[in-house]
MIMARPA-756307 format. One record per residue (C-alpha): residue in three letters; x, y, z. Coordinates in Angstrom, 2 decimals. Example, Ala and Ser with C-alpha at 12.3 -4.5 7.8 and 13.67 -1.06 7.14 Angstrom:
<recs>
ALA	12.30	-4.50	7.80
SER	13.67	-1.06	7.14
</recs>
This chain:
<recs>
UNK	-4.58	-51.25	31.81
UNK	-7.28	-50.08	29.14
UNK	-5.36	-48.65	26.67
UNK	-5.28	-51.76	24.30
UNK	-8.88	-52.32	25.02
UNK	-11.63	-52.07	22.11
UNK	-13.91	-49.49	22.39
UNK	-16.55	-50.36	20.38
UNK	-19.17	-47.42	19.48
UNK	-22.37	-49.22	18.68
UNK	-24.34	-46.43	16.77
UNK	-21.39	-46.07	14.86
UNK	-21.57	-49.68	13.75
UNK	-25.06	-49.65	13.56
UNK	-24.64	-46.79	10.63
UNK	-21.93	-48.64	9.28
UNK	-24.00	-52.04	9.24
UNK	-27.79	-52.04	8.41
UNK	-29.85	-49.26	6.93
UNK	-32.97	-48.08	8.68
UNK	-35.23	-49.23	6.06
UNK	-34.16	-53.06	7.49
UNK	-35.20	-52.30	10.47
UNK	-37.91	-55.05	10.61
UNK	-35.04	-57.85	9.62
UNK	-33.22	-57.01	12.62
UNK	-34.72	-59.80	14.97
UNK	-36.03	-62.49	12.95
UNK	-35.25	-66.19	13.93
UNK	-32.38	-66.72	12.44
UNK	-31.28	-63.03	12.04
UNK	-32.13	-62.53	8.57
UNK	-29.72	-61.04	5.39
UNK	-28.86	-57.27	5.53
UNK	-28.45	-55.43	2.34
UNK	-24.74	-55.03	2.47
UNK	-23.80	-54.54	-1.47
UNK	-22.04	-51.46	0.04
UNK	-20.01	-52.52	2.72
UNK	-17.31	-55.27	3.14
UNK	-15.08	-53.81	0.65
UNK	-11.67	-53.43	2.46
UNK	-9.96	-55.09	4.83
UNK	-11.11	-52.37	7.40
UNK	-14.75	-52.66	6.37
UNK	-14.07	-56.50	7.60
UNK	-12.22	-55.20	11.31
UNK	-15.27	-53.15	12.03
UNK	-17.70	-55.73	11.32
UNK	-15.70	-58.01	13.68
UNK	-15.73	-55.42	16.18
UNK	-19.88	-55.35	15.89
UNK	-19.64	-59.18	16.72
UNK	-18.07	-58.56	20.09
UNK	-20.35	-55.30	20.37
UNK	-23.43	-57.35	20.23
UNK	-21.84	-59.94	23.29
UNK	-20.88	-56.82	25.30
UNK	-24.57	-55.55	24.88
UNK	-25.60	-59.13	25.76
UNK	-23.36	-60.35	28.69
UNK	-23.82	-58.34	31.42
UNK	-27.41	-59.87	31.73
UNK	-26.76	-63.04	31.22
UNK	-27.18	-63.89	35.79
UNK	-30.36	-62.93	34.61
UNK	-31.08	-66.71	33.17
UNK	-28.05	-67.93	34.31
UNK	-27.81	-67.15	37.97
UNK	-31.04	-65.93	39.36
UNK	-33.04	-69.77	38.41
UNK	-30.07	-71.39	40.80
UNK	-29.70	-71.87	44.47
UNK	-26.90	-68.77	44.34
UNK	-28.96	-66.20	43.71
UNK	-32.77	-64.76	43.92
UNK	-34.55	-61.81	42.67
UNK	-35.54	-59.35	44.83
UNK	-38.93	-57.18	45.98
UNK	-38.31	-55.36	43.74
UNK	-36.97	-56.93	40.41
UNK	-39.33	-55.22	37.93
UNK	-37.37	-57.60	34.77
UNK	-40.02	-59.16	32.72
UNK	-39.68	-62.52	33.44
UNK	-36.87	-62.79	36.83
UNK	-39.97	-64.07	39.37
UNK	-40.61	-66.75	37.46
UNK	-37.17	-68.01	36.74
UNK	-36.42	-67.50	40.44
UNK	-38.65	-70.03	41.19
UNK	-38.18	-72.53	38.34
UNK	-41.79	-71.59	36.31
UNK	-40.35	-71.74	33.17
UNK	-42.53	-71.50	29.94
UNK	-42.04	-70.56	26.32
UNK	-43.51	-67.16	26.27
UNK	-41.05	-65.87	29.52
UNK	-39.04	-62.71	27.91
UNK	-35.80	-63.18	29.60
UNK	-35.37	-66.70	27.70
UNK	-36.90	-65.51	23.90
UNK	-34.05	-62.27	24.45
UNK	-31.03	-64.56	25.12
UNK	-32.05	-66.45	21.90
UNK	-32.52	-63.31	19.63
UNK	-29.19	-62.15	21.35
UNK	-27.74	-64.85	20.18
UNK	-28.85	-65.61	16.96
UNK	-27.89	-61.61	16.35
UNK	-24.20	-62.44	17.02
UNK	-24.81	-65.13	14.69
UNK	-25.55	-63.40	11.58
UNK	-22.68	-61.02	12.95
UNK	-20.25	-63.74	12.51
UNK	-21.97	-65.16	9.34
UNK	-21.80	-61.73	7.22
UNK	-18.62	-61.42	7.99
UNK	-17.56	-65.10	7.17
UNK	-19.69	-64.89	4.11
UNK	-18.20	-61.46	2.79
UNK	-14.59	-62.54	4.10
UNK	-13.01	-62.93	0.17
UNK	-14.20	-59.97	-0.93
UNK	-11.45	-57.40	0.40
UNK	-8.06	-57.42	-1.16
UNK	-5.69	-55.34	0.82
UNK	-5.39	-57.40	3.82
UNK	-2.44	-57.28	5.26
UNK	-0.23	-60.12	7.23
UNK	-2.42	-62.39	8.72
UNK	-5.19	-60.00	8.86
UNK	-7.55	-62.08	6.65
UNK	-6.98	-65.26	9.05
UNK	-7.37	-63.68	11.94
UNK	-10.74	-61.87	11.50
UNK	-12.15	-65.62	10.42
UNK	-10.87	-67.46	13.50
UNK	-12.57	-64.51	15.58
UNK	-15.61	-64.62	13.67
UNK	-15.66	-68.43	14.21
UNK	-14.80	-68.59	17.84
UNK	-17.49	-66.24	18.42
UNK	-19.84	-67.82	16.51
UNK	-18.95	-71.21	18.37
UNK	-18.87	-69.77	21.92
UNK	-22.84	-68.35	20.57
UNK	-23.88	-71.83	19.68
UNK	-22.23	-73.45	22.78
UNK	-24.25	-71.47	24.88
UNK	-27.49	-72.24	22.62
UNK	-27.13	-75.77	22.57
UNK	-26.25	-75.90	26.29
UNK	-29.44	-73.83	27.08
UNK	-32.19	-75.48	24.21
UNK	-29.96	-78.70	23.01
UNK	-30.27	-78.71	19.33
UNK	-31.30	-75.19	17.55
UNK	-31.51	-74.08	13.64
UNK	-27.73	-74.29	12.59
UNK	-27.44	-71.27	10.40
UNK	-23.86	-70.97	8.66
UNK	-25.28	-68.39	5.74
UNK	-26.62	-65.45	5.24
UNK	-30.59	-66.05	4.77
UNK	-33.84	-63.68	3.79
UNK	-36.22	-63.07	6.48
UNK	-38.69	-65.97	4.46
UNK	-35.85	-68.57	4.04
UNK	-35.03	-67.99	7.90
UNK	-38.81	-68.77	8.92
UNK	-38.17	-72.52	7.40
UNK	-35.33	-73.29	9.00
UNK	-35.76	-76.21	11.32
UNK	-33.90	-77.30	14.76
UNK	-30.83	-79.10	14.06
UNK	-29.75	-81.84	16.43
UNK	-27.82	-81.28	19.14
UNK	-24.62	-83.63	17.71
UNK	-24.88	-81.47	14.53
UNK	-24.50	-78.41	16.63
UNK	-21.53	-79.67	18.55
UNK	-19.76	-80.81	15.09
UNK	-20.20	-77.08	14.12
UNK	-18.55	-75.86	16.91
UNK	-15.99	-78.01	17.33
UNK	-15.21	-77.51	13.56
UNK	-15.51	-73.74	14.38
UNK	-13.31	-74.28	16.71
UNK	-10.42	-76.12	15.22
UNK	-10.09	-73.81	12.52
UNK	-10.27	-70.70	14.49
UNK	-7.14	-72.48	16.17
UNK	-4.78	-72.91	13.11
UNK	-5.89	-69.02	12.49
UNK	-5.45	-66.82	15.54
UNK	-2.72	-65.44	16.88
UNK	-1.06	-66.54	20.26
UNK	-1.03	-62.76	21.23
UNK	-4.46	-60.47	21.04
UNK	-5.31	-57.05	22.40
UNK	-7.63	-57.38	25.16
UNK	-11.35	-58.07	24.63
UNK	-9.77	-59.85	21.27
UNK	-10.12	-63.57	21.04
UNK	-6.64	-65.35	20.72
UNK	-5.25	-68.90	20.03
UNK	-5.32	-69.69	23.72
UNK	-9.25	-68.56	24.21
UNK	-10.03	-70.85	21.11
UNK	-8.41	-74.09	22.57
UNK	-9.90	-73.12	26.06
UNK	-13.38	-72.86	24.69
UNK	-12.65	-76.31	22.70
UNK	-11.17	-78.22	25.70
UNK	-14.59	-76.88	27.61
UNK	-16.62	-78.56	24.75
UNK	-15.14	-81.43	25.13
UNK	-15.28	-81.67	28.78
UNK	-18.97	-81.22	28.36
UNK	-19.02	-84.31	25.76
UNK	-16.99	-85.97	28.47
UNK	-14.35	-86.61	25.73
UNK	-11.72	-86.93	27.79
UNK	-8.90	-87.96	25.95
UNK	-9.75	-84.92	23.30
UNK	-10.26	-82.55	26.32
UNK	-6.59	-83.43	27.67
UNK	-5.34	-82.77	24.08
UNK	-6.56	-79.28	24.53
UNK	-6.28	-78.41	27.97
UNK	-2.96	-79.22	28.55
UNK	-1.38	-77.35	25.91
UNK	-2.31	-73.71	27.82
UNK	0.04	-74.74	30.58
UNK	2.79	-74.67	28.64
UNK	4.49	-72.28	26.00
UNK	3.63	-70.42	24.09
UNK	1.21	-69.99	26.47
UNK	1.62	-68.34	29.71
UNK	-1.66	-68.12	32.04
UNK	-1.41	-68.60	35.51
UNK	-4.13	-67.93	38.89
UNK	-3.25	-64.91	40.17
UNK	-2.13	-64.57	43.40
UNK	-5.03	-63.04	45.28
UNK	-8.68	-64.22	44.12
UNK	-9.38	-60.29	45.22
UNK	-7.25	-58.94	42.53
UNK	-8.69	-60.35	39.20
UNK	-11.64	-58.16	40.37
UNK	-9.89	-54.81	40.76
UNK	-10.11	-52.36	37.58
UNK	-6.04	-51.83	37.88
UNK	-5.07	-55.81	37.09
UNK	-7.38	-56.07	33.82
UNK	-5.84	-57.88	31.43
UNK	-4.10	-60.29	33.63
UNK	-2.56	-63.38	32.84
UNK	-5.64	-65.45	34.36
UNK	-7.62	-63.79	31.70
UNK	-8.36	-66.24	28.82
UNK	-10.79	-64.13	27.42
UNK	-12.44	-61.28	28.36
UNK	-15.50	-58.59	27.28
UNK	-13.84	-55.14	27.54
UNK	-15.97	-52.04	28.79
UNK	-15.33	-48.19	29.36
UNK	-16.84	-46.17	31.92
UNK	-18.93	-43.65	30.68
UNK	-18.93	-44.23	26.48
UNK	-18.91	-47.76	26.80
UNK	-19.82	-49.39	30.35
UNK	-22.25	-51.78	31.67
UNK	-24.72	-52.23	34.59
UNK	-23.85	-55.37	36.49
UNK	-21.64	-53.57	39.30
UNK	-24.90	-51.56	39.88
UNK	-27.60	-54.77	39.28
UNK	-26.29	-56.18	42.67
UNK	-25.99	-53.52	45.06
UNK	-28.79	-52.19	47.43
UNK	-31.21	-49.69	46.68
UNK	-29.04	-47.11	49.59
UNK	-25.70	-47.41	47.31
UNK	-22.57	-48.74	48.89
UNK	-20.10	-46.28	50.79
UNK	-16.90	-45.57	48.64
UNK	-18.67	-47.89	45.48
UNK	-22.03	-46.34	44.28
UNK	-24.22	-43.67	45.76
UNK	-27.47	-45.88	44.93
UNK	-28.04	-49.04	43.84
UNK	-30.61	-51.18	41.31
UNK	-30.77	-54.50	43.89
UNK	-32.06	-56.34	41.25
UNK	-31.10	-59.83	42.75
UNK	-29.53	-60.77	46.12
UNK	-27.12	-63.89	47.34
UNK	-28.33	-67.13	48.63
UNK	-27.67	-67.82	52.01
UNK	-27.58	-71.57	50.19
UNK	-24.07	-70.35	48.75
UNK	-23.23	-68.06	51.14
UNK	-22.94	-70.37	54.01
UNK	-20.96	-72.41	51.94
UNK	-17.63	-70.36	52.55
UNK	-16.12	-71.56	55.32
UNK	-13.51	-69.44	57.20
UNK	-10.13	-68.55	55.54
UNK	-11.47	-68.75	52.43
UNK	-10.84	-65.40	50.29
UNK	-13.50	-65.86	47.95
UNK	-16.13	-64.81	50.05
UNK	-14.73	-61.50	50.98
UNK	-14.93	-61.00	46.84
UNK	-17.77	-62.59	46.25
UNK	-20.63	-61.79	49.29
UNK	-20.17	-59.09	51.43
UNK	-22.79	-59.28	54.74
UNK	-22.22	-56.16	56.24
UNK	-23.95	-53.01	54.70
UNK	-22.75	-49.73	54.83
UNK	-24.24	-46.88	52.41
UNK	-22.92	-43.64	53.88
UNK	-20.30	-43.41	55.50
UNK	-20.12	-42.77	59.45
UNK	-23.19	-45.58	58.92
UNK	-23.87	-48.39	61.47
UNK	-23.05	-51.75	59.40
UNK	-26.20	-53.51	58.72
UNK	-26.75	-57.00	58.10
UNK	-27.81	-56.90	54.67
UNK	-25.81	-59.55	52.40
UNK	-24.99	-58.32	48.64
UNK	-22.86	-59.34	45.66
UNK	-19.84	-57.81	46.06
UNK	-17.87	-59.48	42.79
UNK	-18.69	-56.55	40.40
UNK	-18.58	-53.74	43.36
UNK	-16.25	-51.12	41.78
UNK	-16.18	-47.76	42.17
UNK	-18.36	-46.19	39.09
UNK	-21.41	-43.95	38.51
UNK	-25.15	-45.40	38.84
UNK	-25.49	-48.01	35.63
UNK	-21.85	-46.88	34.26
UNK	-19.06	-49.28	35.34
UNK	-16.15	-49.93	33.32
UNK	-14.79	-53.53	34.88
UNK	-14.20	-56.26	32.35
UNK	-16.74	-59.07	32.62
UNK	-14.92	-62.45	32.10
UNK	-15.76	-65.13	29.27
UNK	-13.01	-67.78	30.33
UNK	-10.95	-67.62	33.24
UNK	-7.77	-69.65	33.68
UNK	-9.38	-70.84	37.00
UNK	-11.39	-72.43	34.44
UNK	-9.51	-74.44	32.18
UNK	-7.68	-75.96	35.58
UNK	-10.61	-77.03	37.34
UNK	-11.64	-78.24	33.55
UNK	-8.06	-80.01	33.38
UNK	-8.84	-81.72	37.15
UNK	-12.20	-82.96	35.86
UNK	-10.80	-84.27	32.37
UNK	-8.12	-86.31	34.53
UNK	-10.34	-87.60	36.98
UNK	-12.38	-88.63	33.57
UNK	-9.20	-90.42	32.84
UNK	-8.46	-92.24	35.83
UNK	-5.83	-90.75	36.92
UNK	-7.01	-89.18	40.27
UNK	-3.84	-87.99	41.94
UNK	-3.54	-85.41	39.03
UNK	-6.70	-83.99	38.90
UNK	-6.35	-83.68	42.87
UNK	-3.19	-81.63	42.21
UNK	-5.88	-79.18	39.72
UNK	-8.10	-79.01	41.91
UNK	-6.30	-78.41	44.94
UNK	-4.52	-75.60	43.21
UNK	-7.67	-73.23	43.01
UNK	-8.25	-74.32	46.64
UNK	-4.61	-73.35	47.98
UNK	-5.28	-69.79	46.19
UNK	-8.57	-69.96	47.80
UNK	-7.07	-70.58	51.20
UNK	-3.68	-69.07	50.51
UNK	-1.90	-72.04	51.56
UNK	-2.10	-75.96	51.54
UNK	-4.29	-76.00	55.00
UNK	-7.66	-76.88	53.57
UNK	-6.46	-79.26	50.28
UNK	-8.50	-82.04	49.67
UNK	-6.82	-85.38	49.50
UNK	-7.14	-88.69	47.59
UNK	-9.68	-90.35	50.44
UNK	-11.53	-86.98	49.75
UNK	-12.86	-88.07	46.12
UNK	-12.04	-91.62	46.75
UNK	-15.50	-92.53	44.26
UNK	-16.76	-90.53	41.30
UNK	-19.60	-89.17	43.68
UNK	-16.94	-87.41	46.30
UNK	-15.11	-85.95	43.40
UNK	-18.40	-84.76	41.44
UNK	-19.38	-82.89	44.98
UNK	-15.93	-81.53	45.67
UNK	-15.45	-80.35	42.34
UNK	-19.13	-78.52	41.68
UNK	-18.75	-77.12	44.81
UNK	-15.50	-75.71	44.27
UNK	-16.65	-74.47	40.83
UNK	-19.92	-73.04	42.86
UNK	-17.96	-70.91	44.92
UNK	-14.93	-70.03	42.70
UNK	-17.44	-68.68	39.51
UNK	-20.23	-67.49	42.01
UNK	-22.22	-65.03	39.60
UNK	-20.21	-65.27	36.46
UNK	-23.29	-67.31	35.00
UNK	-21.39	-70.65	35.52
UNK	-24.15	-72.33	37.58
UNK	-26.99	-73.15	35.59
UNK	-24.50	-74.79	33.18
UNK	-22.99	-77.00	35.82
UNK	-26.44	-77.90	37.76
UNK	-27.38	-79.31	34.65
UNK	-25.08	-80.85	33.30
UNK	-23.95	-82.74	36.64
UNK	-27.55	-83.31	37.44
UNK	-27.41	-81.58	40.52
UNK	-30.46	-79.55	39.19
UNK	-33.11	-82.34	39.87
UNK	-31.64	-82.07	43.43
UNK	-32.29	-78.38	43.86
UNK	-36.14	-78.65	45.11
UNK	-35.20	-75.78	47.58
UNK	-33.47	-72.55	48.35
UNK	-32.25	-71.21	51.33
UNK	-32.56	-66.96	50.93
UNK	-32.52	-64.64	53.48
UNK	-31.06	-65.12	56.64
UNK	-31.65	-63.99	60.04
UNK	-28.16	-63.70	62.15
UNK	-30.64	-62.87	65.25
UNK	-32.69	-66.44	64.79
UNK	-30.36	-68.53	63.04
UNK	-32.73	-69.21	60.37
UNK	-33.33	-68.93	56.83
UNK	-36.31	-67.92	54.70
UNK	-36.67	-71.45	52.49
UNK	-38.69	-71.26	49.37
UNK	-39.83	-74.37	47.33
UNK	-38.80	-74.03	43.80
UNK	-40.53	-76.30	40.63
UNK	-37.34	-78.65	39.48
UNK	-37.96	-81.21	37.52
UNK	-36.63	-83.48	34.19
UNK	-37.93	-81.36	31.86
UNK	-35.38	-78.48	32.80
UNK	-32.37	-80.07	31.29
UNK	-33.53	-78.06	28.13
UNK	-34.99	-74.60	28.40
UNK	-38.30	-74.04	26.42
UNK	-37.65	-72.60	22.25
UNK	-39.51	-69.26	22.96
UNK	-42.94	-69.54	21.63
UNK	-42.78	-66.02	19.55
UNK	-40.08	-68.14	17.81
UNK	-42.07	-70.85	17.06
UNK	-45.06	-68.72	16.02
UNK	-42.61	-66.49	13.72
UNK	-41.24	-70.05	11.99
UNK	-45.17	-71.20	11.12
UNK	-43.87	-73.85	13.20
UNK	-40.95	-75.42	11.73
UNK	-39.68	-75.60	15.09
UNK	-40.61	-78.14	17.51
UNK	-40.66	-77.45	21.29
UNK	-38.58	-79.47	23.80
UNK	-40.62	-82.06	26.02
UNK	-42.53	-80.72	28.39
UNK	-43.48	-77.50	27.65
UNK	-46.36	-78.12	25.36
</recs>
């Protein structure tokens, strides 16, 4: 249901927030201090600022298969992806001046002085109510860790920027290292725990989405022991998340807000939507979904030959079979079908999830595997399989992931298939390094030959870090040094 969503107006915020006069400080690297003598004085001042924190990630996220998705062997742009920047990902060229990676990092670093003007301004109201006061600093810091997880993931250590800085002081700020990034967010983290509450309106970080993220952070440390600690809290009370019963529903507009949502990004149709239902769908529109469509990107047949039969994903994930008009012959013309909605051209209203609970179990299976204890993290795993499957007829078993290697495979590929296009996969090909095997991808397919089109694409070492944009470098008189090799 929608009606304890937030609605977030962003020119409204934008008035509320920055004057046009700063105009120029807007994008700077960090985002620099806003006059804001003005605002911040009450306790509502504070909510609406918090609200322009999440407003900047729902501006952000429906892009983010752009860098995420479309450089992987699940997805590739098509003929005619006019996005500065897609062609090259798609085929690995990746260089410091490519748009798509220097807007993810001003993105980012916008949500950051979000979260910093409000943390830095967070004393000065004195009407809070209740635990109003904690609970707009554990969102401010869960957001601002989730922001730097993804940075440090993407560009391993990046300036760590806590404050609120002028546009000169935030031209001299260096890269941090990556372990000093982590400490921030797992200190983020932990004290965004003690602060929120269990219980959040949707599109709201809670308790539970802060000891998620934390667990995940961990699991990417391989910290086991601390990961457990996390994890296996949210499958207990006060907590109660659970897989929903059909993999098809979390993706229908009527069961938003489910109890497999950790946390979510909330849109409206119309006054507050997004584009992604429309980025995947052909240019003819989709009978009963979308009169037209953008096509921006299209399925691999790499992933999509990947579902074997029975398994329920697919039917939610890739659809094969085209038809735009009704009374239309089916054509074979495979699209993403995970967003496909019914909503007007560039206007849909369907949540866009941060963490699923599907998630934090395949998370748990892989942080008790890390443990040695194999027979439980088969019983995690196999549990997004049997929901996959809707029964016990395709779980793995122990001689299944009988080495490290077999498990690694079986659980990638399970995460490959369950978060197909939710911008899961760049993460996990790096981070298994699974990316220095992807020297190929298998695209369009021809039922009538059997065959695929392959295309060669340029992996190599280098692409465990993305590039710092060079505009960023030039802007910081070059403070900031690049990654290895991309000079």
């Amino acid at each position: 249901m929608k009606r304890s969503k937030i609605y977030i107006i962003g020119s409204l915020l934008t008035m509320l927030l920055f004057s046009a006069c700063q105009k120029e400080l807007l994008e700077p690297n960090p985002e620099s201090l806003l006059n804001t003598e003005n605002f911040y004085q009450v306790s509502k001042d504070i909510d609406k600022a918090v609200l322009g924190i999440y407003s900047r990630l729902q501006s952000r996220k429906p892009t983010d298969y752009l860098l995420l998705e479309i450089p992987t062997d699940n997805l590739y742009a098509s003929t005619n992806t006019s996005v500065s920047g897609a062609n090259a990902l798609d085929v690995l060229a990746v260089t410091p001046d490519n748009d798509l990676i220097a807007d993810f990092w001003v993105a980012n670093y916008s949500i950051i002085f979000r979260t910093n003007a409000v943390l830095n301004n967070i004393d000065k109201p004195t009407d809070y109510k209740g635990i109003e006061k904690n609970q707009y600093t554990g969102e401010a810091k869960f957001m601002r860790a989730l922001t730097y997880f993804e940075l440090v993931r993407l560009f391993g250590g990046v300036p760590n920027v806590t404050t609120l800085l002028s546009a000169e002081d935030a031209k001299r700020v260096p890269r941090a290292s990556e372990a000093d990034i982590y400490k921030l967010i797992i200190d983020d983290l932990k004290d965004a725990i003690q602060k929120l509450p269990v219980t959040m309106a949707a599109g709201r970080a809670s308790k539970g989405a802060a000891i998620a993220l934390l667990g995940k952070v961990y699991v990417y440390q391989k910290k086991w022991i601390e990961a457990e600690e996390q994890l296996s809290q949210l499958f207990k009370a006060p907590f109660s998340y659970i897989l929903v019963n059909n993999f098809a529903d979390f993706w229908k507009m009527t069961n938003e807000n489910s109890k497999e949502s950790v946390f979510a990004i909330t849109y409206l149709a119309g006054s507050n939507a997004h584009n992604l239902s429309t980025a995947f769908i052909p240019n003819g529109g989709v009978a009963g979904v979308v009169s037209r469509g953008a096509e921006v990107a299209l399925p691999s047949w790499s992933i999509n030959k990947l579902y074997i039969s029975g398994d329920t994903r697919k039917a939610s994930t890739i659809t094969d079979m085209l038809i735009s008009k009704i009374g239309d012959t089916p054509l074979w013309y495979p699209y993403v079908s995970k967003y496909a909605v019914v909503h007007d051209y560039g206007s849909s209203g369907l949540d866009l999830p941060v963490i699923r609970f599907a998630d934090v179990v395949l998370l748990y299976a892989e942080t008790l595997y890390g443990l040695n204890r194999p027979g439980d993290a088969l019983i995690e795993l196999n549990k997004v399989r049997e929901r996959a499957f809707a029964g016990t007829s395709k779980n793995y078993i122990l001689s299944d992931i009988a080495s490290p290697a077999d498990f690694s495979d079986k659980l990638f590929l399970e995460r490959r298939l369950e978060f197909a296009y939710e911008s899961e996969r760049w993460y996990d090909l790096v981070r298994s390094g699974k990316y220095l095997n992807f020297t190929s991808e298998e695209r369009a397919y021809n039922p009538n030959t059997g065959t695929a089109l392959i295309v060669p694409v340029a992996t190599r070492a280098a692409l465990k870090y993305l590039p710092i944009p060079q505009k960023e470098i030039d802007k910081a008189r070059d403070v900031l040094d690049q990654n290895d090799g991309y000079n």
